[in-house]
GUDRENKE-149958 format. One record per residue (C-alpha): residue number from 1; residue in one letter; x, y, z. Coordinates in nm, 2 decimals. Example, Ala and Ser with C-alpha at 12.3 -4.5 7.8 and 13.67 -1.06 7.14 Angstrom:
BEGIN
NODE   k r      x      y      z
NODE   1 A   1.23  -0.45   0.78
NODE   2 S   1.37  -0.11   0.71
end
This chain:
BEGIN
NODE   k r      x      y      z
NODE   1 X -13.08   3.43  12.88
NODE   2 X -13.40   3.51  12.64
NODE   3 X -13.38   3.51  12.30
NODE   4 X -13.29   3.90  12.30
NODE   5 X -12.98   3.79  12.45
NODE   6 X -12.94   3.52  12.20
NODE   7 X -13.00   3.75  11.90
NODE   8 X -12.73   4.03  12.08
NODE   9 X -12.50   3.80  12.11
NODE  10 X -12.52   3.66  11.78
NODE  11 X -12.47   4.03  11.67
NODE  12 X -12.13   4.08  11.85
NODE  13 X -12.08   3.70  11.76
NODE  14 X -12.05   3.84  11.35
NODE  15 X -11.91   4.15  11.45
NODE  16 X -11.78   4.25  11.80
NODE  17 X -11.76   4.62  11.71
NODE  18 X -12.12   4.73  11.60
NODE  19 X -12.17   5.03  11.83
NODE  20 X -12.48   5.07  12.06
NODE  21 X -12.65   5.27  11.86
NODE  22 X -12.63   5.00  11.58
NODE  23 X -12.72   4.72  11.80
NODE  24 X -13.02   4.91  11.94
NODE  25 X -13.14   4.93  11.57
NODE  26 X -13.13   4.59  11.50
NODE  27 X -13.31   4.49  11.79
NODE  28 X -13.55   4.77  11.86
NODE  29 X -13.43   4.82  12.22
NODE  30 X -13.27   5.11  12.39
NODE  31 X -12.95   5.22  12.39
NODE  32 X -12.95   5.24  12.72
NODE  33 X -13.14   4.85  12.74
NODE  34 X -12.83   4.71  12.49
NODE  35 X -12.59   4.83  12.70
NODE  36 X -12.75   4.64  13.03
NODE  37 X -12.79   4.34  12.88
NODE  38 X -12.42   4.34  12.73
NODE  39 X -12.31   4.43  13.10
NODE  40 X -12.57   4.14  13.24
NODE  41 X -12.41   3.86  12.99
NODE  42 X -12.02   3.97  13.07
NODE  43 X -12.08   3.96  13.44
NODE  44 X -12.23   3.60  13.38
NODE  45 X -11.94   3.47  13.23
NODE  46 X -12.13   3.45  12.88
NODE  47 X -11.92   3.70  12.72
NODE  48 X -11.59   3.64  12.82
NODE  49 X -11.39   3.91  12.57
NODE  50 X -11.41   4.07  12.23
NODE  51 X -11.17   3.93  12.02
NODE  52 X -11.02   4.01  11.70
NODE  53 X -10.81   3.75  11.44
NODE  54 X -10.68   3.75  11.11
NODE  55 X -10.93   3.67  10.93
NODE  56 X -10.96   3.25  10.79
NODE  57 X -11.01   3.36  10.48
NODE  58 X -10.62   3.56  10.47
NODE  59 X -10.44   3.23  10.58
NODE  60 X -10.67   2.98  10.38
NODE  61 X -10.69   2.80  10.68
NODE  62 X -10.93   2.44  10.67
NODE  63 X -11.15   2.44  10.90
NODE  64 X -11.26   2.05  11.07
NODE  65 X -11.48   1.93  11.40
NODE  66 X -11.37   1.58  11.50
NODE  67 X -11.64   1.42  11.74
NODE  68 X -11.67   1.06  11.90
NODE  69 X -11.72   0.86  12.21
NODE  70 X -11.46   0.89  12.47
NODE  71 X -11.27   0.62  12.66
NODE  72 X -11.16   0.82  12.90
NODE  73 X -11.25   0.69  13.28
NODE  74 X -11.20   1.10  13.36
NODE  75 X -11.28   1.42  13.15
NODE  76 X -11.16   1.63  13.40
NODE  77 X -10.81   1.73  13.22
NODE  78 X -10.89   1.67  12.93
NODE  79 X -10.99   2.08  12.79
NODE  80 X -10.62   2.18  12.92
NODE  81 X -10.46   1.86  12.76
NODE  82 X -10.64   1.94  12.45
NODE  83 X -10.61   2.32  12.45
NODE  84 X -10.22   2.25  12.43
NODE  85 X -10.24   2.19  12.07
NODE  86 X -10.18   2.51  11.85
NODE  87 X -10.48   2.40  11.60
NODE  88 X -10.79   2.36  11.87
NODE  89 X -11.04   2.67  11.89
NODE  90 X -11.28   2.46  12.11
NODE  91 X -11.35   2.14  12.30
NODE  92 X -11.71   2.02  12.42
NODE  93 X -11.83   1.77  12.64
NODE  94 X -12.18   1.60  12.62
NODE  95 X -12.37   1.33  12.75
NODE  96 X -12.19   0.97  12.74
NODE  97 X -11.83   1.07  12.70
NODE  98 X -11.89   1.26  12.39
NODE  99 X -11.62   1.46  12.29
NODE 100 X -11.63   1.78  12.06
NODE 101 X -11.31   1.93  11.93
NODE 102 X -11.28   2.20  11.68
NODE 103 X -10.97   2.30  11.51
NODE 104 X -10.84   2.59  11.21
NODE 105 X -10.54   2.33  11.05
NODE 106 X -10.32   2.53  10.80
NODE 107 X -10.34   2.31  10.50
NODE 108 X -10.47   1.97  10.43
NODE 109 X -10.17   1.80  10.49
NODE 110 X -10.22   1.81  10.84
NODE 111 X -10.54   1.66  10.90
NODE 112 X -10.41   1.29  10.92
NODE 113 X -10.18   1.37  11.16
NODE 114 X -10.42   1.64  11.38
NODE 115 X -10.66   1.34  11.39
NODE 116 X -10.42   1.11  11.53
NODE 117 X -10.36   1.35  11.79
NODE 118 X -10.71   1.39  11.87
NODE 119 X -10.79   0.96  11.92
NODE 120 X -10.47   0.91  12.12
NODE 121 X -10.48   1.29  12.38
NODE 122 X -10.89   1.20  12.36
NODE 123 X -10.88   0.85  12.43
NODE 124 X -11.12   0.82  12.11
NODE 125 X -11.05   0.57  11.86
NODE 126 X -11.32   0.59  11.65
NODE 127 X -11.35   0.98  11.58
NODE 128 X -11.55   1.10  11.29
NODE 129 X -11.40   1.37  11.11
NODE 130 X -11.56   1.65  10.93
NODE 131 X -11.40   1.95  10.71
NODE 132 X -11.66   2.20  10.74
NODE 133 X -11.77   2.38  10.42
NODE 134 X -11.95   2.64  10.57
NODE 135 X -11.76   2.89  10.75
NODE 136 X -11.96   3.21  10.90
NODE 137 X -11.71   3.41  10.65
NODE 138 X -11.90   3.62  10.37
NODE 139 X -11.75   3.62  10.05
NODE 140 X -11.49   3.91   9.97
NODE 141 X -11.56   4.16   9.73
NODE 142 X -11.45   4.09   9.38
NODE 143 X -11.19   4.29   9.39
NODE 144 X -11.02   4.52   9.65
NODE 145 X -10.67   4.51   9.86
NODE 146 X -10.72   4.19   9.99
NODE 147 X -10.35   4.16  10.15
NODE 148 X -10.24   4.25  10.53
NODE 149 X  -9.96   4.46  10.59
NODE 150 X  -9.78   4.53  10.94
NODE 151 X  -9.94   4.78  10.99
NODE 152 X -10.30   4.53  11.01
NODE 153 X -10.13   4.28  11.20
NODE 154 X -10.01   4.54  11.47
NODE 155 X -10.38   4.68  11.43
NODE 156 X -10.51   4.34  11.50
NODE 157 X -10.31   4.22  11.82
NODE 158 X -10.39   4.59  11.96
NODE 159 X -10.74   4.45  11.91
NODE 160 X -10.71   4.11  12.00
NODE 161 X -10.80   4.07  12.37
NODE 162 X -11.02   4.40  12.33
NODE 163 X -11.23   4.47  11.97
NODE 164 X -11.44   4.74  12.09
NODE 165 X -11.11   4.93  12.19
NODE 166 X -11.12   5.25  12.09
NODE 167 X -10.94   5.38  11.78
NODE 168 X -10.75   5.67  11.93
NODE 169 X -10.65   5.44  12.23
NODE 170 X -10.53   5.20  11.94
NODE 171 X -10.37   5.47  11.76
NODE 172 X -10.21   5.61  12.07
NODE 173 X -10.04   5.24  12.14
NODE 174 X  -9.92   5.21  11.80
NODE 175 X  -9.81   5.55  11.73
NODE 176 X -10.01   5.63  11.42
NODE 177 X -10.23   5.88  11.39
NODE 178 X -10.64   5.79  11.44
NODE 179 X -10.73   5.84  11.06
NODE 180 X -10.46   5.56  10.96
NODE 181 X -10.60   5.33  11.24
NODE 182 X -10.97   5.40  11.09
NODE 183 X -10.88   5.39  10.74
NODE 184 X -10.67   5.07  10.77
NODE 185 X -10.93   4.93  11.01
NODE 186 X -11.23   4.97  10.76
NODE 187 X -11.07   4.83  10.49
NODE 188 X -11.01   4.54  10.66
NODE 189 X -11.36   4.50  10.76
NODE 190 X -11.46   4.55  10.45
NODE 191 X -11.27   4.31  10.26
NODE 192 X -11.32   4.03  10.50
NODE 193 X -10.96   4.02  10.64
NODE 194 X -11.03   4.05  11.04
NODE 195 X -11.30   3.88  11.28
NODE 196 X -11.43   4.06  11.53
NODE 197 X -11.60   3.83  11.75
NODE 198 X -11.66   3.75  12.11
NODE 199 X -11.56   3.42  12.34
NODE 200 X -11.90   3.31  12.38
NODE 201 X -11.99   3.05  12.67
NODE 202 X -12.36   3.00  12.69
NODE 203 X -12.31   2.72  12.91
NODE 204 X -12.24   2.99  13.18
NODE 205 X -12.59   3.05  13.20
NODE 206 X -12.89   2.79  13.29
NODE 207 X -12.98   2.75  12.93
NODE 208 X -12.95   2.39  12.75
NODE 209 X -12.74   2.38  12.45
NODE 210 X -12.76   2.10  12.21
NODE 211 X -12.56   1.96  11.90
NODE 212 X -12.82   1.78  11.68
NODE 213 X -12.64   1.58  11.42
NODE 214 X -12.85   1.56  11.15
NODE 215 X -12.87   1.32  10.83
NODE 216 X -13.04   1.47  10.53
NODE 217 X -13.16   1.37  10.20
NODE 218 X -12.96   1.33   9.92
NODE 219 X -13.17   1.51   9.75
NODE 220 X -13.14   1.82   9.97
NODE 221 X -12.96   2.16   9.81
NODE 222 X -12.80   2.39  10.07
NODE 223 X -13.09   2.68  10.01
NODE 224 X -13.38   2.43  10.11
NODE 225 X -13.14   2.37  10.45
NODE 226 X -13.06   2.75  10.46
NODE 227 X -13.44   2.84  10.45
NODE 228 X -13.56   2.56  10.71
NODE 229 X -13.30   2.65  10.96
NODE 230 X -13.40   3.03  10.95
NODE 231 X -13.74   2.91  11.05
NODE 232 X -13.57   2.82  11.40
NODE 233 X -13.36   3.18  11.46
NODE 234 X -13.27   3.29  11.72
NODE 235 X -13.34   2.89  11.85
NODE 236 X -13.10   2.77  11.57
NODE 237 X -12.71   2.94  11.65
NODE 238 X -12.55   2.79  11.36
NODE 239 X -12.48   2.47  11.18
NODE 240 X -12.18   2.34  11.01
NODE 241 X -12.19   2.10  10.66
NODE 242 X -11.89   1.95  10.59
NODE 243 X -11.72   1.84  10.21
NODE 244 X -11.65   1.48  10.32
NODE 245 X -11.99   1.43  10.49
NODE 246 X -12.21   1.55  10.22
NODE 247 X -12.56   1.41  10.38
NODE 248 X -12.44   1.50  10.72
NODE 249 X -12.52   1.83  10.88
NODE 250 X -12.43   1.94  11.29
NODE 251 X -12.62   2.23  11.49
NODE 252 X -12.64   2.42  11.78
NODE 253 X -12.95   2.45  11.94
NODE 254 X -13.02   2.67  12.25
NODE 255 X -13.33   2.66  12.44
NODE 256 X -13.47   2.81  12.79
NODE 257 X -13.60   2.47  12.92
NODE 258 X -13.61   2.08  12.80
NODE 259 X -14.02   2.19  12.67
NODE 260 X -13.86   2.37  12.44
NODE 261 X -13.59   2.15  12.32
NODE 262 X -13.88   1.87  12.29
NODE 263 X -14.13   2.08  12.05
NODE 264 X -13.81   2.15  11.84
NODE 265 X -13.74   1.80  11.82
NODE 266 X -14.13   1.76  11.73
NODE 267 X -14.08   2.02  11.45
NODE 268 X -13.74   1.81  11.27
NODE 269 X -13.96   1.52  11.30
NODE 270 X -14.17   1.66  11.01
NODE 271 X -13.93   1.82  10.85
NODE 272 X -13.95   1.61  10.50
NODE 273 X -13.54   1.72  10.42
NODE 274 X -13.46   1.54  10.69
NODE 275 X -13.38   1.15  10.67
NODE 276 X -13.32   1.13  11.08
NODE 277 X -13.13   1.34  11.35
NODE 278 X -13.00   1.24  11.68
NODE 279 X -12.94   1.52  11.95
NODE 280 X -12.69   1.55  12.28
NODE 281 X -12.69   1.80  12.50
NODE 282 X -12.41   1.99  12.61
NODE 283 X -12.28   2.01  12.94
NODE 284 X -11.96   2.25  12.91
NODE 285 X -11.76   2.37  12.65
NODE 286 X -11.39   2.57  12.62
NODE 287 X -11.25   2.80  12.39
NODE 288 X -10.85   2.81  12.31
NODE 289 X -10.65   3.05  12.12
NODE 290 X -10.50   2.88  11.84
NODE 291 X -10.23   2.99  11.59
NODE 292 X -10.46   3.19  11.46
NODE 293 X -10.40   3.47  11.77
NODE 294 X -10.05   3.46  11.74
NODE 295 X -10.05   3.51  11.34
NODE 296 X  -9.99   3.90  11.42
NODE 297 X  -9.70   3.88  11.64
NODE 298 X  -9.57   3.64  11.40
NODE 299 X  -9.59   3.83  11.08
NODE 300 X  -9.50   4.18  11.29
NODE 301 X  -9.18   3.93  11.40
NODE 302 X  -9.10   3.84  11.04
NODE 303 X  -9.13   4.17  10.90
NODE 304 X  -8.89   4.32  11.11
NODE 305 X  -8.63   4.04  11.05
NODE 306 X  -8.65   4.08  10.73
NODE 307 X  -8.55   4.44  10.72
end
């Protein structure tokens, strides 16, 4: 991948439906040019769907990353162990037994009991634990229909393993007509209540990916980290901060070749916000669908007992 493929798929990353034409805009590149690359990064396994969830914001979901040193004498089963539990979006491996494992929990209540699951499945008794505080959600508007009727959820599974689905396909498989698909489907979008994302696996490609964990100062306010980090786009995927972690920060970092990782690491040297950072590559990763995916059928199952 380049960074054009980097900065696409961070596009359908945020949003999975933007048309051609609006991808073209953003990145000054041909229809015709988006439409090859988005072909090029599906048939290399980078793109593996286009997905579309309820929203985190709708269930008030908590959001955590539990990472540690594995004791594990084999990794090999671990991602379908793992990918079992209902909670886990994604498990990483990286260099010494390092385990990542990423999980939407419903409520607070079951963190304790999540992370016991995690150090005895993982073989890692000495995980550390962070509630992220920074999801990729925008705020909602002030005010709006922020609720999700049947109706949505039926609209989102339609979606689900397919986001760029067309509405009168979607329309045709629900029975409604294509303004009610549109209509419902915009709102949604507008009011923050569906994701429309894609299962990402740069690994699939030849590129490095690495998680830098990375202390900062106490001192440090979340705009000063905001602006630094923009100085490393499309480099810098995203990072996470966590409420229980305050000085702690963890990113992704992609790069073409190990030159490139090593003048970042040159450049958070001097970075005066930073107190010290330690990074590990990553050698594969997985994504699961959680109880997040089956939150439509769910509701849709609910409503109709209900009747």
């Amino acid at each position: 991948m380049d960074k054009t493929d980097i900065a696409l798929s961070m596009l359908l990353l945020a949003n999975s439906r933007l048309s051609y034409r609006e991808l073209s805009d953003s990145l000054g590149l041909s229809i015709n040019a988006i439409h090859k690359r988005v072909q090029a990064l599906k048939e290399l396994g980078v793109i593996r769907s286009f997905t579309a969830k309820v929203n985190l914001s709708a269930p008030g979901a908590l959001v955590v990353q539990v990472f540690g040193s594995s004791e594990a004498d084999s990794l090999y089963a671990m991602p379908e162990k793992l990918g079992k539990h209902d909670s886990i979006y994604w498990v990483a491996f990286a260099g010494g037994n390092y385990l990542y494992v990423g999980a939407y929990l419903k409520e607070i209540s079951d963190l304790a009991s999540f992370v016991e699951y995690v150090k005895k499945e993982a073989k890692m008794p000495n995980p550390k634990v962070g509630i992220v505080t920074n999801t990729e959600t925008p705020r909602p508007p002030a005010s709006g229909d922020f609720k999700l009727y049947p109706l949505d959820y039926e609209i989102i599974h339609a979606l689900h393993d397919d986001s760029r689905k067309a509405i009168s396909e979607v329309a045709e498989e629900l029975g409604v007509s294509a303004k009610t698909v549109r209509r419902r489907l915009s709102r949604m979008v507008k009011n923050y209540l569906i994701e429309l994302s894609i299962k990402w696996y740069p690994d699939a490609s030849n590129d490095i990916i690495t998680v830098f964990h990375i202390h900062v100062k106490p001192t440090a306010n979340r705009d000063e980290v905001d602006r630094i980090f923009k100085k490393y786009s499309p480099n810098l995927l995203f990072y996470w901060s966590f409420s229980n972690l305050p000085n702690e920060l963890m990113c992704v970092v992609w790069t073409n070749t190990m030159r490139e990782l090593k003048e970042i690491q040159a450049h958070f040297e001097k970075e005066e916000t930073f107190e010290f950072f330690v990074p590990n590559i990553l050698y594969v990763g997985y994504i699961f669908d959680t109880w997040r995916d089956k939150l439509p059928l769910s509701q849709k199952a609910d409503f109709k007992s209900s009747k």
